[in-house]
C-alpha positions in Angstrom: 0.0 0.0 0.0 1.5 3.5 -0.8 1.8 6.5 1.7 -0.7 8.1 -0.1 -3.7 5.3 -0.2 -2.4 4.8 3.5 -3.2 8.4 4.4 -6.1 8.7 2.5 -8.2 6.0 4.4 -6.8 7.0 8.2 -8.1 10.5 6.9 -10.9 9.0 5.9 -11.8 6.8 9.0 -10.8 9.5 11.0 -13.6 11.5 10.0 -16.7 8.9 10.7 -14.7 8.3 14.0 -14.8 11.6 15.0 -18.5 12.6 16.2 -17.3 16.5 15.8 -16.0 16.4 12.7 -18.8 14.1 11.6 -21.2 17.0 12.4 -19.6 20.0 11.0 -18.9 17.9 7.4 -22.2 16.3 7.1 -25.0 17.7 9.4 -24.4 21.4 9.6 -24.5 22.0 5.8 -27.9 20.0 5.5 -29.1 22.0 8.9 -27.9 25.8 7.4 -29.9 24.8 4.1 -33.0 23.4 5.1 -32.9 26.7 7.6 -32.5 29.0 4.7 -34.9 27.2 2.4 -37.7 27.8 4.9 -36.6 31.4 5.5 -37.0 32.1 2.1 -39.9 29.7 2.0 -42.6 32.9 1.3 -40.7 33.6 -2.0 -41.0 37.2 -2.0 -41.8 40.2 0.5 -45.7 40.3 1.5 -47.9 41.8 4.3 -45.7 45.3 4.2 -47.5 47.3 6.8 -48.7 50.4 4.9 -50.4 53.7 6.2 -52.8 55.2 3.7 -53.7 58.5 3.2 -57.0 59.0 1.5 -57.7 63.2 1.0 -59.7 62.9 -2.1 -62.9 60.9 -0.4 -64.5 59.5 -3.8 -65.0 55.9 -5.7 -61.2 56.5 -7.3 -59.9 57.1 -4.1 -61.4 53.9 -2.8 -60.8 52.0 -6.2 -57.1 52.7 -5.2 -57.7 51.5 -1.3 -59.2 48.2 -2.4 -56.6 47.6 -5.0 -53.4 48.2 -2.7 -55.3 45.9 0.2 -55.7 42.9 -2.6 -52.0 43.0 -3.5 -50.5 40.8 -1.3 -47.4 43.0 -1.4 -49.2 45.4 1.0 -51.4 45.0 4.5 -52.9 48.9 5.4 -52.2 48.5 8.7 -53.5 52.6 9.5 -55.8 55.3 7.8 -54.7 58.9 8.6 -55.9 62.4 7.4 -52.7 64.0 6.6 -49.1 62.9 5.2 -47.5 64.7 8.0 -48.9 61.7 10.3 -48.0 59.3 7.4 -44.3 60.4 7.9 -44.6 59.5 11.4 -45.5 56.8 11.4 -42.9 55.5 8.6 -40.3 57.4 10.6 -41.1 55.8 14.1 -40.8 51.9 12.0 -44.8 51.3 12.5 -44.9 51.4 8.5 -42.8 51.1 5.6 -45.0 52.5 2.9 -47.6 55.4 2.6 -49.7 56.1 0.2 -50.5 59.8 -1.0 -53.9 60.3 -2.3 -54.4 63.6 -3.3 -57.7 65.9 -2.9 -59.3 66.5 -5.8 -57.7 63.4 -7.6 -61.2 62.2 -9.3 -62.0 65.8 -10.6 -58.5 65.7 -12.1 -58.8 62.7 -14.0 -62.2 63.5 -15.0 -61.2 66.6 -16.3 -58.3 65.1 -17.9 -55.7 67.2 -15.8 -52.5 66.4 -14.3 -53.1 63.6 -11.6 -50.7 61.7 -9.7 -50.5 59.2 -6.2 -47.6 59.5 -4.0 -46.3 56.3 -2.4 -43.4 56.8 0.7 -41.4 54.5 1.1 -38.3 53.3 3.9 -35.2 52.7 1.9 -33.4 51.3 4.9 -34.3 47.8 3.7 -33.5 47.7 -0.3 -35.5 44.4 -0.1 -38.9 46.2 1.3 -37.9 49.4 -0.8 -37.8 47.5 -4.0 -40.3 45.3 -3.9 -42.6 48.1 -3.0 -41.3 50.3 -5.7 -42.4 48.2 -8.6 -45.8 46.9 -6.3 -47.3 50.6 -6.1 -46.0 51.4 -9.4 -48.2 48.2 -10.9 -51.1 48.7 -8.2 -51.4 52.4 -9.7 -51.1 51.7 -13.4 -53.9 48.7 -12.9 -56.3 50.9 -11.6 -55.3 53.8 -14.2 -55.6 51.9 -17.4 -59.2 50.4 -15.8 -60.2 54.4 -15.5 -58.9 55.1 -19.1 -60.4 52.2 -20.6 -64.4 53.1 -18.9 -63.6 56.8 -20.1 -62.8 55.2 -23.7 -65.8 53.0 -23.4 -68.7 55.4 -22.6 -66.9 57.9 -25.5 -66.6 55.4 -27.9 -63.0 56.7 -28.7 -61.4 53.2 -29.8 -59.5 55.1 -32.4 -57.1 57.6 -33.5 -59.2 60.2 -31.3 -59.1 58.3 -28.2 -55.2 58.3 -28.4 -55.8 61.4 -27.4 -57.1 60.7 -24.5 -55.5 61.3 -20.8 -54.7 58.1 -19.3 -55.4 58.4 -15.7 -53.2 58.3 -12.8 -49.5 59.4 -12.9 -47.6 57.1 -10.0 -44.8 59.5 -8.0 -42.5 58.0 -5.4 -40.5 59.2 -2.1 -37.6 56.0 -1.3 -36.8 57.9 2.6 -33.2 57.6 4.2 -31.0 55.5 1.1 -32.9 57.4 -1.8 -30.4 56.8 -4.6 -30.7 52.8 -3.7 -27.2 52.0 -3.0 -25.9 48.8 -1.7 -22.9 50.7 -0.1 -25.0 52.5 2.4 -27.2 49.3 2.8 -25.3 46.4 3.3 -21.8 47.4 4.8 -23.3 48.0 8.4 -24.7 44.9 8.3 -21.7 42.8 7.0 -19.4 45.1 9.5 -21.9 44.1 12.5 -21.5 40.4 11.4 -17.6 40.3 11.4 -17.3 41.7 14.8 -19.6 39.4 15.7 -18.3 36.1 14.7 -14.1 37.2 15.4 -15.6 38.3 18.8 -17.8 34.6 19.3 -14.9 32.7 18.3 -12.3 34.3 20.6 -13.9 34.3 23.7 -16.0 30.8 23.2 -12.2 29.5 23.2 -10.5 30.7 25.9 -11.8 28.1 28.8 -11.7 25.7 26.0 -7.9 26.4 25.8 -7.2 25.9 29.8 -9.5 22.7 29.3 -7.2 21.3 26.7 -4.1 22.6 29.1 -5.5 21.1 31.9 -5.2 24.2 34.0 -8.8 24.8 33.9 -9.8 23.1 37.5 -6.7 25.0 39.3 -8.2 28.0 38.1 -11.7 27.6 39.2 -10.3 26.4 42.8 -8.0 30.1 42.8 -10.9 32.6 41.5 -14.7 33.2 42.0 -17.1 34.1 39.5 -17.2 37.5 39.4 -13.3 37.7 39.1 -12.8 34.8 36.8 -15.5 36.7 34.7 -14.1 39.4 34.8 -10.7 38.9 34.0 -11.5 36.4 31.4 -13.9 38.9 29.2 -12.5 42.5 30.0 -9.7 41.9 27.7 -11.6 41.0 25.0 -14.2 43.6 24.9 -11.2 45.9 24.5 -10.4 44.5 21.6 -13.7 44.3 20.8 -14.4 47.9 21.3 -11.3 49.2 19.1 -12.7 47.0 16.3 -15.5 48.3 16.4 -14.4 51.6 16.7 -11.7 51.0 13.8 -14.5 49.8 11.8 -17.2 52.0 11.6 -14.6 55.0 11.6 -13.1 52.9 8.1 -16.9 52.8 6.7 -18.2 56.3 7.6 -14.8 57.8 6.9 -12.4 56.0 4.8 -15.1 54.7 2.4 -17.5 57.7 2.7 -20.9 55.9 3.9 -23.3 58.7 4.4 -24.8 58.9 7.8 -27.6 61.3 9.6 -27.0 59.9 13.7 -24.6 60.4 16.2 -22.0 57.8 15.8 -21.2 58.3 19.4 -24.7 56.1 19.8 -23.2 53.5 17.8 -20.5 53.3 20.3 -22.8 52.4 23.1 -25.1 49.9 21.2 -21.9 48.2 20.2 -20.6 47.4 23.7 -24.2 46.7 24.9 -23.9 44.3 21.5 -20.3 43.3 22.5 -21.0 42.7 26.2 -24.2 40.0 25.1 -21.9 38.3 22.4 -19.4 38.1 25.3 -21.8 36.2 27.9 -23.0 33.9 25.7 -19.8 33.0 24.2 -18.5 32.4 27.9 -21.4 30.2 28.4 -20.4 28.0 25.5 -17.0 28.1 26.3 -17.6 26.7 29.9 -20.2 24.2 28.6 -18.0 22.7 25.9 -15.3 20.4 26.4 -12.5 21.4 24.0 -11.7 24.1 21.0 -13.0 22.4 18.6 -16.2 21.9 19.9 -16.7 25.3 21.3 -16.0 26.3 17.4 -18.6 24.5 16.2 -21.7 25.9 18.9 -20.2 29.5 18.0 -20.2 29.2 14.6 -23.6 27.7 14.6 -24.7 30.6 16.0 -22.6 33.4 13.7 -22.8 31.9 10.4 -26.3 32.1 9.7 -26.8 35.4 12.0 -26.6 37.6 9.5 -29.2 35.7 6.9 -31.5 35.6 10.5 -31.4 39.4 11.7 -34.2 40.8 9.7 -31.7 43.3 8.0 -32.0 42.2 4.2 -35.3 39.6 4.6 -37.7 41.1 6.9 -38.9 39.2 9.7 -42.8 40.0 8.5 -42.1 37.4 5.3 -40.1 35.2 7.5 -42.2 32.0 8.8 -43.1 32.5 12.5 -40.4 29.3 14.1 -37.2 30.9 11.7 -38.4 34.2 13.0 -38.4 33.5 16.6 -34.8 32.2 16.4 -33.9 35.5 14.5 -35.4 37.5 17.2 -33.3 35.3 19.6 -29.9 36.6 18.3 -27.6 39.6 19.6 -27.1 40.3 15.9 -30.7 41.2 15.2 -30.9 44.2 17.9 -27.2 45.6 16.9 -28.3 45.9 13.0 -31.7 47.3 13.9 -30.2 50.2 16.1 -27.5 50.9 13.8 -30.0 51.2 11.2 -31.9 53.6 13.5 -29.3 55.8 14.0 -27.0 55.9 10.6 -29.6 56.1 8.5 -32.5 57.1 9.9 -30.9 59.4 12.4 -33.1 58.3 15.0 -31.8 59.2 18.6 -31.4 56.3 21.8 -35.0 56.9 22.8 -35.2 54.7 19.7 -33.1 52.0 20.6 -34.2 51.6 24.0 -35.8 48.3 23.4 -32.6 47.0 21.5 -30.6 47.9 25.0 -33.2 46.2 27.0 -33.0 42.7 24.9 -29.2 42.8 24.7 -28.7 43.5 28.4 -31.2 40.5 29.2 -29.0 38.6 26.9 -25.9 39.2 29.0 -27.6 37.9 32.3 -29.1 35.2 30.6 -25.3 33.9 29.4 -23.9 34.8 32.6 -26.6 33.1 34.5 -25.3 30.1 32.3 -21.9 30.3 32.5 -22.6 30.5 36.5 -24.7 27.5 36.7 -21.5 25.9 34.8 -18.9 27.2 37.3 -20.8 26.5 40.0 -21.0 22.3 38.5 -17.5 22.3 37.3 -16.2 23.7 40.9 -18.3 20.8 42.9 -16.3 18.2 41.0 -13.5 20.1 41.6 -14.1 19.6 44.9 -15.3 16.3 44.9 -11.9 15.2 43.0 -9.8 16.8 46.5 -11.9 15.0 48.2 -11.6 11.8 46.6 -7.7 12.0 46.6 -7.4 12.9 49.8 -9.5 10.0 50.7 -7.4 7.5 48.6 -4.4 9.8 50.8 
């Protein structure tokens, strides 16, 4: 037998002898695929909550109404009397599109006159502000060419004469915070928020891991409580963390040029809240595993498919209700939305308060774990004195 074929099948036994590897080769590609086929399951965005305006009061206006509520694009979630409370709502995230109708928009079209429908829209998801875009553009025109063709009909212009004709409703759009559409200003926040997430998840879910492998862990937990093994184990890293983060948003909104509208001192804050939560929970993983390799695994389950989860290019409205519940479950999800708020919207904290309030309840919640782990591993570090000293 050559070295080669000898190499090839200890590699190859190695790998359906190790339960690990066996996972990460064979189960976590099938797992991350059947998890994005049913997140994309819906096909298309649908049920975007829209706030209608409705000034001009007539059948038209209410020709328009019933045609934007049986596109399953939209769901008109509110009807207000001015665009001003429109805006409001769009700006406070309670809608994503609004729709304009003028006064006076019947008499208009009647008269053949100038007559156009104004649709709002939130450009911080191009997803959302795409698909609603062409929607509103095709709910319009439907309902235009239907008022052209009745005004055709009872005239009995069919010809050359009723080319003449006007034909209807003009369809005007407002895209609100990333108007010229760019990628740039969409997606780099949320592929910078994912980096710093997964180096951060990696280091720290390694570094009990490491002692375990060492086999200084026990000595450690028998010389330090948990508020000073916590302590000293995770401050160093959220420095680091916090002059990546730092470093990177200064490269995006400076070096490259992203445009912005908040304070990026805000951004600071949400990212150690963000960094602090990633930290817990990586501790917890790192105390509950039992060696690197493992602890890489459990963190990268979680990182990899963060990003795809968050709600930040497929909105968690199209998402079906299981994959969005573990979206909604993810420090990933709260980071994006509030940088979001702030960047582009230029929202203030008052904004992001509920982001805080889920990110520090993920902190307790991984510290809570990684206690309940100390507290197990330090009883059978006990139990083992005991033991020898027994044998003794």
């Amino acid at each position: 037998m050559s070295n080669f074929t000898r190499l090839f099948w200890q590699e190859w036994h190695s790998i359906f002898r190790n339960k690990t590897i066996r996972m990460v080769l064979l189960v976590v590609p099938v797992l991350y695929f059947t998890l994005f086929g049913f997140l994309y399951s819906e096909k298309k965005v649908m049920e975007i909550p829209t706030v209608l305006v409705d000034a001009d009061q007539t059948e038209l206006s209410r020709e328009l109404h019933r045609a934007f509520e049986a596109d399953q694009t939209f769901h008109i979630s509110e009807i207000v009397g001015t665009e001003a409370e429109a805006m409001r709502l769009i700006d406070e995230g309670k809608a994503y599109v609004g729709v304009i109708i003028p006064a006076n928009l019947e008499k208009d079209v009647k008269a053949g006159r100038e007559a156009e429908v104004l649709t709002i829209i939130d450009g911080s998801n191009m997803m959302i502000s795409n698909t609603s875009v062409r929607a509103a553009n095709t709910v319009i025109k439907s309902v235009s060419a239907g008022v052209t063709l009745k005004k055709l009909e009872a005239r009995g212009d069919w010809g050359e004469e009723g080319k003449t004709l006007f034909t209807g409703i003009d369809y005007r759009y407002r895209v609100l915070y990333n108007p010229a559409f760019s990628y740039l200003s969409f997606m780099v926040f949320g592929l910078g928020g994912t980096v710093l997430q997964q180096v951060l998840f990696l280091g720290v879910a390694l570094s009990v891991t490491r002692q375990k492998e060492e086999g200084t862990w026990l000595g450690l937990l028998s010389q330090n409580g948990f508020a000073v093994l916590a302590a000293g184990k995770l401050l160093p890293y959220l420095l680091v963390a916090t002059f990546n983060l730092v470093l990177t948003f200064t490269l995006l909104l400076k070096g490259f040029g992203v445009p912005y509208y908040g304070n990026p001192a805000h951004v600071l804050l949400i990212g150690t809240a963000f960094n602090i939560a990633v930290l817990a929970i990586g501790f917890a993983i790192s105390f509950f595993s039992k060696d690197q390799l493992q602890a890489t695994q459990i963190a990268m389950l979680i990182a990899v498919p963060s990003f795809m989860l968050s709600g930040f290019t497929w909105p968690f409205m199209s998402m079906p209700d299981g994959i969005a519940a573990i979206g909604q479950s993810l420090p990933l999800t709260y980071f994006l939305h509030a940088v979001r708020e702030i960047l582009s919207k230029g929202h203030g904290l008052s904004f992001i308060a509920h982001d805080f309030a889920v990110l520090g309840f993920m902190t307790l919640l991984g510290l809570f774990a990684a206690y309940l782990a100390y507290l197990s591993q330090a009883k059978k570090r006990t139990d083992l004195r005991v033991h020898e000293s027994t044998s003794v």
